[in-house]
PQR file with spaces between the fields and no chain letter, atoms N, CA, C, O and H, PARSE charges and radii, in Angstrom:
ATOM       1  N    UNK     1      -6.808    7.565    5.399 -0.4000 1.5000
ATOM       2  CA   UNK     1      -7.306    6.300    4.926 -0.0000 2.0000
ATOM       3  C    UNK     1      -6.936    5.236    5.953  0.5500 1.7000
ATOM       4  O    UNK     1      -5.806    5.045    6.401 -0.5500 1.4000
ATOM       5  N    UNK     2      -7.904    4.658    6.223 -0.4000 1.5000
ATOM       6  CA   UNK     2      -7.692    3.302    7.053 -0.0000 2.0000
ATOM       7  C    UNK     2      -6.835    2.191    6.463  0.5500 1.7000
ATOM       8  O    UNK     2      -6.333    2.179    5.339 -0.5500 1.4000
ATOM       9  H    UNK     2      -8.822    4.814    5.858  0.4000 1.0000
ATOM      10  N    UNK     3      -6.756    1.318    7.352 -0.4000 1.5000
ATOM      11  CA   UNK     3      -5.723    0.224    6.694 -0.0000 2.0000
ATOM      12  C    UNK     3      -7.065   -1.119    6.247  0.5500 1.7000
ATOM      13  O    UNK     3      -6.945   -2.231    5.733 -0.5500 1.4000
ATOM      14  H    UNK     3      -7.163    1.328    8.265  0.4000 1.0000
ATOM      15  N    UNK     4      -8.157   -0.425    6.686 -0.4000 1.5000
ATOM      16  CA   UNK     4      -8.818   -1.451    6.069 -0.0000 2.0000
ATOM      17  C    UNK     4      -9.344   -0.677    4.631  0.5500 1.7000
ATOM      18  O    UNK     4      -9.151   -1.235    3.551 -0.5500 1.4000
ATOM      19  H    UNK     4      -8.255    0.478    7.104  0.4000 1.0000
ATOM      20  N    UNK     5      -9.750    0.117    4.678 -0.4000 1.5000
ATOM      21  CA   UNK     5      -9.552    0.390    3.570 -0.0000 2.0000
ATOM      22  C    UNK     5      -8.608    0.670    2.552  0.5500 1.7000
ATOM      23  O    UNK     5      -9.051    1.302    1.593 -0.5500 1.4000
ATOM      24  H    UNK     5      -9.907    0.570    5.556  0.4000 1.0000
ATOM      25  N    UNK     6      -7.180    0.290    2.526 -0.4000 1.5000
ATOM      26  CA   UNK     6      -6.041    0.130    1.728 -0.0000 2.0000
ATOM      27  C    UNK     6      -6.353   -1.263    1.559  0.5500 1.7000
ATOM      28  O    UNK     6      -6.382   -1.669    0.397 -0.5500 1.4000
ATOM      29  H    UNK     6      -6.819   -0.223    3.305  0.4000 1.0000
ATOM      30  N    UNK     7      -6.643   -2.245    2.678 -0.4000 1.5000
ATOM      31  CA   UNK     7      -6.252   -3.206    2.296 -0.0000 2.0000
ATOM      32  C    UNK     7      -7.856   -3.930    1.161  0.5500 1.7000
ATOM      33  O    UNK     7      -7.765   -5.006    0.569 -0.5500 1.4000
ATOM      34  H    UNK     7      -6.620   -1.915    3.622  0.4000 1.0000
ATOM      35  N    UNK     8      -8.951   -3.176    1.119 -0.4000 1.5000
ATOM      36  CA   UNK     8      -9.619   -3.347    0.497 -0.0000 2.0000
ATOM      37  C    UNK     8      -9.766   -2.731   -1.101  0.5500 1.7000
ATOM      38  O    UNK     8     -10.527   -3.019   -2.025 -0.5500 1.4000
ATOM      39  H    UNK     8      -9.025   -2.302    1.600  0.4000 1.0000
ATOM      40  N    UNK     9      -8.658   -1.743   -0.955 -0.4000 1.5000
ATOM      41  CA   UNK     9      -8.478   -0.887   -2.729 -0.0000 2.0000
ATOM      42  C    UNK     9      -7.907   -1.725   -3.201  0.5500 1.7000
ATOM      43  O    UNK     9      -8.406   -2.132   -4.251 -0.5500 1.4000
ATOM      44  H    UNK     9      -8.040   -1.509   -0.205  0.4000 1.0000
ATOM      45  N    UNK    10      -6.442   -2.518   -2.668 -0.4000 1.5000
ATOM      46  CA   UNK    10      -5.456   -3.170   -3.191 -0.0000 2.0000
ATOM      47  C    UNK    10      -6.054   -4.794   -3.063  0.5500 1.7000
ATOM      48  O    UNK    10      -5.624   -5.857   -3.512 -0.5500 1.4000
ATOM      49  H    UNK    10      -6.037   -2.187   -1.816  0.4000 1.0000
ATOM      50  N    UNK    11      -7.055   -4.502   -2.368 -0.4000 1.5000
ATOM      51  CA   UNK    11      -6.895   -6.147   -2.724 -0.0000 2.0000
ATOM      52  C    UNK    11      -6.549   -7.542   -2.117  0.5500 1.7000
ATOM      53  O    UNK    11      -6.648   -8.693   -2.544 -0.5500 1.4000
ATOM      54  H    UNK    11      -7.404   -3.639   -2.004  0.4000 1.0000
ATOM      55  N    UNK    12      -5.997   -6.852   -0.670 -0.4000 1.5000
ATOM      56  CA   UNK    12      -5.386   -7.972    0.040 -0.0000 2.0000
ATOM      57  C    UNK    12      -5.694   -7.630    1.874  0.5500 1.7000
ATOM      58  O    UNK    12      -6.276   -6.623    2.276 -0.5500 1.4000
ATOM      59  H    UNK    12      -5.917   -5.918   -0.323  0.4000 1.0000
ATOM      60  N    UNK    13      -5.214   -8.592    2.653 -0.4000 1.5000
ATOM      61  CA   UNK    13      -6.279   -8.457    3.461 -0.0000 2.0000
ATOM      62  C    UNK    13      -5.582   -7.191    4.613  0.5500 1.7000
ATOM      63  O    UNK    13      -4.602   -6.471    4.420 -0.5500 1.4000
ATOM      64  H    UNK    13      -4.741   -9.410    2.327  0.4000 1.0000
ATOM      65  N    UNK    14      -6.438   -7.254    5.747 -0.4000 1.5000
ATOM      66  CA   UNK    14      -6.212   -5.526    6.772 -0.0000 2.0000
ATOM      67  C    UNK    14      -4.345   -6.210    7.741  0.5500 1.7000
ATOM      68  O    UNK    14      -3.230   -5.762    8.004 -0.5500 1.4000
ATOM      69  H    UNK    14      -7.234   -7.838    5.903  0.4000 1.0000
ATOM      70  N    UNK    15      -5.059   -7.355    7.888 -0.4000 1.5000
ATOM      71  CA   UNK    15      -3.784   -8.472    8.647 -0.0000 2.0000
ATOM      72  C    UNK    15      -2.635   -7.874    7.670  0.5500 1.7000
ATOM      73  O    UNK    15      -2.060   -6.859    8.064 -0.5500 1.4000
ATOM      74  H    UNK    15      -5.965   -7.719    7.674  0.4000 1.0000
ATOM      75  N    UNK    16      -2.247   -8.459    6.368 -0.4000 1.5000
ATOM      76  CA   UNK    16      -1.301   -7.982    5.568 -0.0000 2.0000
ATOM      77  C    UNK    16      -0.780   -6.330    5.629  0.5500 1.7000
ATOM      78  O    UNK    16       0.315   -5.789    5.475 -0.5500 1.4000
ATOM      79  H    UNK    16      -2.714   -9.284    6.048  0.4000 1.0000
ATOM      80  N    UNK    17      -1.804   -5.966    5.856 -0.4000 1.5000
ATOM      81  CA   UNK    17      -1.037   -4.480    5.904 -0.0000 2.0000
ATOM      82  C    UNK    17      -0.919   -3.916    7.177  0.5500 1.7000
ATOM      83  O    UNK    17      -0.644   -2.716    7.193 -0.5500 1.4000
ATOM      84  H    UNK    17      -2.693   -6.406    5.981  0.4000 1.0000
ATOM      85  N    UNK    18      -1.086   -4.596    8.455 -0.4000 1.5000
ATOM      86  CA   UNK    18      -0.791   -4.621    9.753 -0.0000 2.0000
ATOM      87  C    UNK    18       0.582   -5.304    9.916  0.5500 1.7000
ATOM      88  O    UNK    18       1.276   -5.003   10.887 -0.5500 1.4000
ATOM      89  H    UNK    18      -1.309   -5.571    8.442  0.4000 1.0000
ATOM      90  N    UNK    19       1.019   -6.238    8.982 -0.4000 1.5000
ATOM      91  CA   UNK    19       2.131   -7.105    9.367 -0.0000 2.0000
ATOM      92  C    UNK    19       3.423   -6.018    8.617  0.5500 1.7000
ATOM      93  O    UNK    19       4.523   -5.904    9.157 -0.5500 1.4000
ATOM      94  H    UNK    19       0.455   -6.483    8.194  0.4000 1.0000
ATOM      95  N    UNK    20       3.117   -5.397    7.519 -0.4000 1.5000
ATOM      96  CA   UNK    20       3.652   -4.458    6.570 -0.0000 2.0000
ATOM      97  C    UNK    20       4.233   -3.692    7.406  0.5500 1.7000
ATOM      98  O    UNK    20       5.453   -3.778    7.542 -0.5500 1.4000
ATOM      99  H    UNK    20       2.223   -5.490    7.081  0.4000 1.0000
ATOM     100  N    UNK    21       3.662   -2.998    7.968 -0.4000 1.5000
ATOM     101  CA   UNK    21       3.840   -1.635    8.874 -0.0000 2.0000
ATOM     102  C    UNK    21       4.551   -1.731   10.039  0.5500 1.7000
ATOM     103  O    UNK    21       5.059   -0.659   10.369 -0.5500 1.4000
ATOM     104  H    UNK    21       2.671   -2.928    7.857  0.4000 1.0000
ATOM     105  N    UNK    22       4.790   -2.786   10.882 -0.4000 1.5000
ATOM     106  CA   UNK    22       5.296   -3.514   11.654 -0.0000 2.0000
ATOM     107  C    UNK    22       6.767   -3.888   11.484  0.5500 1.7000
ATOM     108  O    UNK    22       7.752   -3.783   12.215 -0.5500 1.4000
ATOM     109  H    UNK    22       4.377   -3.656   10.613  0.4000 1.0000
ATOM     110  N    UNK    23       6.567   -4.346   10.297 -0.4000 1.5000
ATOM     111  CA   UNK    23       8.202   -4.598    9.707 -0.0000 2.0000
ATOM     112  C    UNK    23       8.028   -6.306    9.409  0.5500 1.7000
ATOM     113  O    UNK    23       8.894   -7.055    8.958 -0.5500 1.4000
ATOM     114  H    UNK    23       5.767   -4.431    9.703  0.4000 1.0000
ATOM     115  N    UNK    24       6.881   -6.589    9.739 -0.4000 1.5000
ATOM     116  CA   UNK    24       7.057   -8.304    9.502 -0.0000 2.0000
ATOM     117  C    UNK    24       6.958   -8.922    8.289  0.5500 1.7000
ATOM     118  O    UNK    24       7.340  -10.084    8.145 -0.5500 1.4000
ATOM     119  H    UNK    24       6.177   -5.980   10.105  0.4000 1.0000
ATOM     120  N    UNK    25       6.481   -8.265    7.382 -0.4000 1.5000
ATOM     121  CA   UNK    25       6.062   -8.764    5.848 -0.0000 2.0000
ATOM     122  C    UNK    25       6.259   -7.644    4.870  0.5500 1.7000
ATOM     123  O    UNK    25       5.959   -6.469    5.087 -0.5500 1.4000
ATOM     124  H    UNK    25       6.171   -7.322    7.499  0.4000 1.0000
ATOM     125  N    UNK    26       6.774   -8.106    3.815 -0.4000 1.5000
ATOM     126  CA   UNK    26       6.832   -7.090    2.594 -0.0000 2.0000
ATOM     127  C    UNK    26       5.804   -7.500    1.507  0.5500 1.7000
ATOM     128  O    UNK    26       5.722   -8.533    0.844 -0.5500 1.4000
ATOM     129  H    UNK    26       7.017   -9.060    3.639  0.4000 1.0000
ATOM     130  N    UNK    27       5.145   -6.524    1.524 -0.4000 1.5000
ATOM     131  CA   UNK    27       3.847   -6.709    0.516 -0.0000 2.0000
ATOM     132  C    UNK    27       4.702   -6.850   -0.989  0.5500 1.7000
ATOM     133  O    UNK    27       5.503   -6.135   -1.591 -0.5500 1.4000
ATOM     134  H    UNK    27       5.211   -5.685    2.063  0.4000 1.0000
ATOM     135  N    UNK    28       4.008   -8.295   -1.254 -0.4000 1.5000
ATOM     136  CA   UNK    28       4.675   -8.048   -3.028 -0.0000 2.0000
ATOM     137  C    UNK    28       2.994   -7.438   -3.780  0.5500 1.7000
ATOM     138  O    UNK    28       1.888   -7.971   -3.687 -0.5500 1.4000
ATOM     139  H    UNK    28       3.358   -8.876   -0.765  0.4000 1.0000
ATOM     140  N    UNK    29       3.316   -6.417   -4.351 -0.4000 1.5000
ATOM     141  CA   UNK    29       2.223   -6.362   -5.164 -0.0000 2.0000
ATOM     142  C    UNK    29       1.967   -6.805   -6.381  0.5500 1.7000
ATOM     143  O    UNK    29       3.065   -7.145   -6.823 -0.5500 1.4000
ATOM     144  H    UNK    29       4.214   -5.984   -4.426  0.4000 1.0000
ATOM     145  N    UNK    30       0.855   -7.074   -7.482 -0.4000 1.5000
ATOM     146  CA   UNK    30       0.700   -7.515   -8.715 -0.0000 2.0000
ATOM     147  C    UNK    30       0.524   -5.972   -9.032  0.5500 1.7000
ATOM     148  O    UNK    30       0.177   -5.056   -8.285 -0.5500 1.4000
ATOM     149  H    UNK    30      -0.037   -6.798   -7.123  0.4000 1.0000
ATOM     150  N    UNK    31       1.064   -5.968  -11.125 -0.4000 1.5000
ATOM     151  CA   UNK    31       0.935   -4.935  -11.737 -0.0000 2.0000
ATOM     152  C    UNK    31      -0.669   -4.323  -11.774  0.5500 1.7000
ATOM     153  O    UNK    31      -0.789   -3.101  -11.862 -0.5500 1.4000
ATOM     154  H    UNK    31       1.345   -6.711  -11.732  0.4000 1.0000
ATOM     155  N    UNK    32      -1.699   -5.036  -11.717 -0.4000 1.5000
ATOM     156  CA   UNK    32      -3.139   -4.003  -11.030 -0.0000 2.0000
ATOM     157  C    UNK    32      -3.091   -3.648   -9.643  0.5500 1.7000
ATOM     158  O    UNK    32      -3.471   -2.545   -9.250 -0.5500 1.4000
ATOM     159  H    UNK    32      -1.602   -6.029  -11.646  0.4000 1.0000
ATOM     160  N    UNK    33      -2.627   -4.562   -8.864 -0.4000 1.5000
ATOM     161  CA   UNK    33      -2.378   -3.410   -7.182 -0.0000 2.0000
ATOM     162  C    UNK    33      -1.487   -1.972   -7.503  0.5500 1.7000
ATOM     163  O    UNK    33      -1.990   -0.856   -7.372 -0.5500 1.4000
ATOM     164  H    UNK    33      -2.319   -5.458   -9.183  0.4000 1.0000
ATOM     165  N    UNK    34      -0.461   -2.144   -7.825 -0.4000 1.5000
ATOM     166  CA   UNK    34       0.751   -0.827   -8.250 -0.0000 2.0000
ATOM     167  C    UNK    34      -0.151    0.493   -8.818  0.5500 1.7000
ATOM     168  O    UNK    34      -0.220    1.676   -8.485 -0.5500 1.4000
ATOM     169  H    UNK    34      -0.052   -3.050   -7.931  0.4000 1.0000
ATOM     170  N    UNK    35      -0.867   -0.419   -9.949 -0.4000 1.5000
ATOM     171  CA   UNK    35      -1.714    1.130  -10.550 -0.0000 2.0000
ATOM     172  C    UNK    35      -2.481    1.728   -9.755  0.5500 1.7000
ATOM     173  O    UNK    35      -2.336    2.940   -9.597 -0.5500 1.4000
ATOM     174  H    UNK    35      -0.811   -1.381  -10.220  0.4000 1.0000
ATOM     175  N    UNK    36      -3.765    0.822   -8.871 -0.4000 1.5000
ATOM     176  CA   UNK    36      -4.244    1.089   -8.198 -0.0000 2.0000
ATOM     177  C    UNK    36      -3.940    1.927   -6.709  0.5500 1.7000
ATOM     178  O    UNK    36      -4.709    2.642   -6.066 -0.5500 1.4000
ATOM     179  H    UNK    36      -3.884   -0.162   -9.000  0.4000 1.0000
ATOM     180  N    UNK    37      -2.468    1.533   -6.420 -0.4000 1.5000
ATOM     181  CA   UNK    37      -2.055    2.222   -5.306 -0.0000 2.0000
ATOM     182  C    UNK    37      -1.436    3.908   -6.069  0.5500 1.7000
ATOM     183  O    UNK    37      -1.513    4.951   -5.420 -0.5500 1.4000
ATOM     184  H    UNK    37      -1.843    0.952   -6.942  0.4000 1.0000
ATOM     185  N    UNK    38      -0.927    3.860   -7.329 -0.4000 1.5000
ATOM     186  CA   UNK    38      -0.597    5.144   -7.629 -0.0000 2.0000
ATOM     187  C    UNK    38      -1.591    5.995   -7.938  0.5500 1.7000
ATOM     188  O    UNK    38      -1.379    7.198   -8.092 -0.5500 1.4000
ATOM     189  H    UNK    38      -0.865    3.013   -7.856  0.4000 1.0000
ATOM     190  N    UNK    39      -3.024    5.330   -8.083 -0.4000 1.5000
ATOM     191  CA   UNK    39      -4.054    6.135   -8.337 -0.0000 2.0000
ATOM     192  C    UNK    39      -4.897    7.174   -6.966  0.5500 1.7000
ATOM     193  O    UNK    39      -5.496    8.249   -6.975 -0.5500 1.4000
ATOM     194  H    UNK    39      -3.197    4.353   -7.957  0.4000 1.0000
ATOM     195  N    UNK    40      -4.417    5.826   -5.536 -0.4000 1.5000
ATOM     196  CA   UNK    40      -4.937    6.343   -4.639 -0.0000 2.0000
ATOM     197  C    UNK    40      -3.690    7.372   -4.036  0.5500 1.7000
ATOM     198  O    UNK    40      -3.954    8.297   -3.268 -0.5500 1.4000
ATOM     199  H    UNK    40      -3.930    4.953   -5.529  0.4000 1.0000
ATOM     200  N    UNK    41      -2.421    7.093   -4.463 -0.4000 1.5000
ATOM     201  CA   UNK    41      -1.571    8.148   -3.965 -0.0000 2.0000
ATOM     202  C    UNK    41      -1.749    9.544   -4.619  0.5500 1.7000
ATOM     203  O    UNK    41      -1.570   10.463   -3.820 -0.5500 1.4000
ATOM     204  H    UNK    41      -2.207    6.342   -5.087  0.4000 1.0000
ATOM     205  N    UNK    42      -2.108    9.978   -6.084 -0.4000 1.5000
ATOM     206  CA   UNK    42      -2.399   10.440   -6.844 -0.0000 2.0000
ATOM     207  C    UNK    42      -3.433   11.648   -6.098  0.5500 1.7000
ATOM     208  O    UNK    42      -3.183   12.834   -5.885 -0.5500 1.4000
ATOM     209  H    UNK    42      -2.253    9.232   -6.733  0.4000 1.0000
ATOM     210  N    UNK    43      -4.907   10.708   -5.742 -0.4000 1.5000
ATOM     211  CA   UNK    43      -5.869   11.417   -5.198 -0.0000 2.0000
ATOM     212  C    UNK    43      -5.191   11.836   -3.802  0.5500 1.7000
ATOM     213  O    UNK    43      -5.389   12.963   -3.348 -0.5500 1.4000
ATOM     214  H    UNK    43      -5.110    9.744   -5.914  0.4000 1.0000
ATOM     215  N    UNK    44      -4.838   11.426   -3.509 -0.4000 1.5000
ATOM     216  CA   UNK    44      -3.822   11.991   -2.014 -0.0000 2.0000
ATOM     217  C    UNK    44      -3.267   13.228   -1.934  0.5500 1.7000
ATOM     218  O    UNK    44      -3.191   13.919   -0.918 -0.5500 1.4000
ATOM     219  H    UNK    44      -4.677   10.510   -3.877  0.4000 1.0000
ATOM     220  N    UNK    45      -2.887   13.488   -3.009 -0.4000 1.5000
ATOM     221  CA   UNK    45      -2.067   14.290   -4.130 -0.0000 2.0000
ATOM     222  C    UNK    45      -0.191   13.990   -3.619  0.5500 1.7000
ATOM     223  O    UNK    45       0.609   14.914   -3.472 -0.5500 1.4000
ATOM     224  H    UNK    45      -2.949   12.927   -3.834  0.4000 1.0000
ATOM     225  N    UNK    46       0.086   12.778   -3.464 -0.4000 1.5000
ATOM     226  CA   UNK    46       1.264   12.462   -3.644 -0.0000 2.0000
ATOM     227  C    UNK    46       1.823   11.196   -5.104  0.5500 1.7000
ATOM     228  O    UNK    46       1.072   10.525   -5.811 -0.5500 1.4000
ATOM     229  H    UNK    46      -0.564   12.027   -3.583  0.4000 1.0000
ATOM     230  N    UNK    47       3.195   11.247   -5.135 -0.4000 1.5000
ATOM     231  CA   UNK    47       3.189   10.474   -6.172 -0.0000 2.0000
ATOM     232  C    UNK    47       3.671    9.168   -5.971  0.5500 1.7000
ATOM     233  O    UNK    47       3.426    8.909   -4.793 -0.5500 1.4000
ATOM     234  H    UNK    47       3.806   11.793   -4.561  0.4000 1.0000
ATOM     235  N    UNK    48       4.230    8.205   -6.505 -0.4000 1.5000
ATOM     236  CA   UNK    48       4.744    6.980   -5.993 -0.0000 2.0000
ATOM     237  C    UNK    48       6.244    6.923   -5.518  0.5500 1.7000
ATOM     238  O    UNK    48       6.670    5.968   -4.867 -0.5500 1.4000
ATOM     239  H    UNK    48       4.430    8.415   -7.462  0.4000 1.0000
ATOM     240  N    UNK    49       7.236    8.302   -5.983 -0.4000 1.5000
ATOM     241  CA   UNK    49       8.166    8.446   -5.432 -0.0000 2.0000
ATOM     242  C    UNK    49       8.135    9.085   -4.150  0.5500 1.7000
ATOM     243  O    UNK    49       9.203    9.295   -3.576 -0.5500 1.4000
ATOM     244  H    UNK    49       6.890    9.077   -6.511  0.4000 1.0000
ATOM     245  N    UNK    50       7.215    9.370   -3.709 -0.4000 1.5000
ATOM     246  CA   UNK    50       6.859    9.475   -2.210 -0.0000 2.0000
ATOM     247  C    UNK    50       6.958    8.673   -1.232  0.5500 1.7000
ATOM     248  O    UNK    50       7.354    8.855   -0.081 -0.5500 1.4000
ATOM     249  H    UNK    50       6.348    9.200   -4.176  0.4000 1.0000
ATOM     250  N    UNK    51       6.490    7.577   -1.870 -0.4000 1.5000
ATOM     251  CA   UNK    51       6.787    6.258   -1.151 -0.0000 2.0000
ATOM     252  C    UNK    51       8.590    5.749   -0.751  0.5500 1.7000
ATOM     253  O    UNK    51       9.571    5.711   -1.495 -0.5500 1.4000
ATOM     254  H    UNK    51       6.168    7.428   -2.805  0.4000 1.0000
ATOM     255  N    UNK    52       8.447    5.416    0.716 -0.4000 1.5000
ATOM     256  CA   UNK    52       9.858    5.486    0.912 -0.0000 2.0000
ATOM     257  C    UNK    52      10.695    4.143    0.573  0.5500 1.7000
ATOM     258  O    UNK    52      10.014    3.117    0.592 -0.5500 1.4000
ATOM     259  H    UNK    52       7.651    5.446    1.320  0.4000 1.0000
ATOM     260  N    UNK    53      12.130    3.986    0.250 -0.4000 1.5000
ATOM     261  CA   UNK    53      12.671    2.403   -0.045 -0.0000 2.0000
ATOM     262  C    UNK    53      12.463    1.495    0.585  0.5500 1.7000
ATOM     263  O    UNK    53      12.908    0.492    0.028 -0.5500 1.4000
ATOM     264  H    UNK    53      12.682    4.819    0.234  0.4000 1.0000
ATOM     265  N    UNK    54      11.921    1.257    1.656 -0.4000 1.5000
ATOM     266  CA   UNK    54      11.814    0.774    2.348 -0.0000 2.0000
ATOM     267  C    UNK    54      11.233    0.932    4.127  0.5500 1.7000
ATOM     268  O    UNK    54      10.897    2.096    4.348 -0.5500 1.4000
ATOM     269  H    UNK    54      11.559    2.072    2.109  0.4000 1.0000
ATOM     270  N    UNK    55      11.112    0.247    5.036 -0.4000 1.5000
ATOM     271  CA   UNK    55      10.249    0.838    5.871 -0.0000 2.0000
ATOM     272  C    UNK    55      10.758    0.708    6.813  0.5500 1.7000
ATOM     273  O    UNK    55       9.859    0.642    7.651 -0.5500 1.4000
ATOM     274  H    UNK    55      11.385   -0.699    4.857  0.4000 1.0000
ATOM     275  N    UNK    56      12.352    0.553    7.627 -0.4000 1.5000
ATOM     276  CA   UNK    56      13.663    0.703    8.468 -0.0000 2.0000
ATOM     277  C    UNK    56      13.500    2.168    8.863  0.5500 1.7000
ATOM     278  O    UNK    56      14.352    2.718    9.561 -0.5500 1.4000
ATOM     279  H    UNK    56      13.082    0.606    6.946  0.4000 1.0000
């Protein structure tokens, strides 16, 4: 999945999730981004504890 397309499931823009990945910004999400991202982790076939604490 592209980061433009993450940043178009969730909602927010490709910049934001370029700055994310980088280490420059921490995405706060709203409770419909969260579902939406566990749905696309889901189809991934991973779960949200996959996701790591942080990105160090």
């Amino acid at each position: 999945m592209t980061q433009e397309q993450i940043a178009d499931c969730l909602g927010i823009s490709r910049r934001t999730v370029i700055r994310h990945e980088a280490g420059e910004r921490v995405i706060k999400l709203n409770f419909a981004q969260i579902r939406r991202l566990k749905e696309l982790l889901e189809q991934a076939g991973m779960s949200i504890e996959d996701l790591p604490d942080d990105i160090d």
